[in-house]
C-alpha positions as CSV (number, residue, x, y, z in Angstrom):
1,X,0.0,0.0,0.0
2,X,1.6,3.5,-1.0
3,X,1.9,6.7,1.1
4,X,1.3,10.3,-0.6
5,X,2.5,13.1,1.2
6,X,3.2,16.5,0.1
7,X,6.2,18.8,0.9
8,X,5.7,22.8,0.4
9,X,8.7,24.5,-0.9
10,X,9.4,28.5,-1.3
11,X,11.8,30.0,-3.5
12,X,13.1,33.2,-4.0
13,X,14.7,33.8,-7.2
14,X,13.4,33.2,-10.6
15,X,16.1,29.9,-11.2
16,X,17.5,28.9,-8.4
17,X,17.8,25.1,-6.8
18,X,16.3,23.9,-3.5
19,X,17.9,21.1,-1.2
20,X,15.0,18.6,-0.9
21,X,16.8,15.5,0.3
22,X,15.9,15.7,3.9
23,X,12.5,16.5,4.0
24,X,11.7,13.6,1.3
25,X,13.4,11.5,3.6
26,X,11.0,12.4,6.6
27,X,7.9,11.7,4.4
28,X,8.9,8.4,3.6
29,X,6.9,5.6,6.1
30,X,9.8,4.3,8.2
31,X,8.7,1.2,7.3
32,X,8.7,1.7,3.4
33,X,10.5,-0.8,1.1
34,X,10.5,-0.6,-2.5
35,X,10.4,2.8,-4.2
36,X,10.1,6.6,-3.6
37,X,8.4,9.1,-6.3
38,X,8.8,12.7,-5.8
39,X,7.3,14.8,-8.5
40,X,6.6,18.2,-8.7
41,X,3.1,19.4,-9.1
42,X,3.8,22.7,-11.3
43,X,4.9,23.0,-15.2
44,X,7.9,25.8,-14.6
45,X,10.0,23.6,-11.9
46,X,11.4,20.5,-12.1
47,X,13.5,17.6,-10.2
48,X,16.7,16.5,-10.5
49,X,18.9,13.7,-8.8
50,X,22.8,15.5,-8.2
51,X,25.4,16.6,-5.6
52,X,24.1,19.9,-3.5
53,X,27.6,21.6,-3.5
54,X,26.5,24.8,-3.3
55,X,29.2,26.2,-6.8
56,X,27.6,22.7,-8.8
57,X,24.0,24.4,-8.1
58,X,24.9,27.3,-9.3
59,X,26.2,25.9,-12.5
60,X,23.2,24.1,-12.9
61,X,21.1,27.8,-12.8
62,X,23.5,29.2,-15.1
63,X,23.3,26.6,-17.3
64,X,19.7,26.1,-18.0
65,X,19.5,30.2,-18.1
66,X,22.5,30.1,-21.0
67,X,21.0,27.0,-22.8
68,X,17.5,28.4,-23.1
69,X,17.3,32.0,-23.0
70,X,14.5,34.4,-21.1
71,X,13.1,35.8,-24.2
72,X,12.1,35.6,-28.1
73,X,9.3,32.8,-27.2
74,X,5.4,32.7,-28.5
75,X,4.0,31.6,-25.1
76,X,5.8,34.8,-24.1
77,X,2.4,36.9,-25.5
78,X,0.0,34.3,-23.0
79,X,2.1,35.1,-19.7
80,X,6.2,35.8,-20.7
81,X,7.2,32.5,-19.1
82,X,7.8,30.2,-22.0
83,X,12.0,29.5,-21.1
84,X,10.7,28.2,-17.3
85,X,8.2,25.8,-19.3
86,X,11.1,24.8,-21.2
87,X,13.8,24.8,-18.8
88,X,11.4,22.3,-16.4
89,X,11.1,19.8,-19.8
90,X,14.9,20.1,-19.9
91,X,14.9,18.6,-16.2
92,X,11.5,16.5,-15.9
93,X,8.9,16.2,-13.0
94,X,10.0,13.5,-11.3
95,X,12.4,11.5,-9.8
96,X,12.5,7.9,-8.4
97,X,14.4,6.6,-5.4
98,X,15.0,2.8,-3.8
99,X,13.6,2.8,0.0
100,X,15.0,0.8,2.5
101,X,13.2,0.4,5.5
102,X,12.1,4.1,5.8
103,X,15.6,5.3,4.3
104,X,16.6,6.9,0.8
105,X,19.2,4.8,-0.9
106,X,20.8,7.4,-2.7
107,X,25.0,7.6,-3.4
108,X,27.0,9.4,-1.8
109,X,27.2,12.7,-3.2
110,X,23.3,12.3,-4.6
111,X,21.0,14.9,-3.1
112,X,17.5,15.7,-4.8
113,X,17.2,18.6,-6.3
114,X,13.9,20.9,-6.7
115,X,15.2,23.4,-9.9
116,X,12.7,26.6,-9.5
117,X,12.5,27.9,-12.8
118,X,9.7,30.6,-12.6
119,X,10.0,32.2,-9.2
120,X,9.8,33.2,-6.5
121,X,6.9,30.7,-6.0
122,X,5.6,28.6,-3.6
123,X,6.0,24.6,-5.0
124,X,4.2,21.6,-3.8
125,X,5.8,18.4,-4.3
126,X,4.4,15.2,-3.4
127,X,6.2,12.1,-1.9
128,X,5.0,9.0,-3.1
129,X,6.3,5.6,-1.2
């Protein structure tokens, strides 16, 4: 039988990345085996599974703001955030995670990532175990 819980995350700053490791962590049952979903309930955000070191996030901003730039974009006439509904494809909604026992079995250096890619919003991201 799965758990859905949902985590509530601010941001900011238009592209920026949010440490989400520990908080999925605590809304995993602690008796959960098998795997975790996160996914990210928004179309301008995404999820992504790498090291938090704070200089490797802020390559990761940098390079989703160089490889798809701000403006130019049709959606732009509708509500002039077309490059966060791209940047998010880029990164995808989701990410899954083996459970053991109530813990994350990530790497060592693996953190999960929330990218924010149209803030400052609030985010709501749901944990599935």
């Amino acid at each position: 039988m799965s758990h859905r819980r949902s985590i509530e995350v601010s941001t900011d700053e238009r592209v920026t990345t949010v440490e989400l490791t520990d908080r999925v962590e605590a809304a995993v049952p602690e008796t959960a085996t098998g795997t975790c979903t996160v996914f990210v309930e928004h179309t301008t955000a995404g999820l992504s599974i790498n090291e938090a070191e704070p200089r490797l996030r802020e390559d990761i901003e940098r390079a989703l703001t160089e490889l798809v730039p701000e403006s130019g974009w049709a959606h732009d006439e509708i509500d002039d955030n077309a490059d966060a509904h791209l940047r998010s494809m880029l990164l995808g909604r989701s990410v899954t995670v083996p459970v053991t026992d109530g813990s994350l079995d990530l790497g060592t250096w693996q953190s999960i990532l929330l990218v924010e890619c149209d803030g400052p919003r609030t985010r709501t991201v749901s944990v599935t175990a």
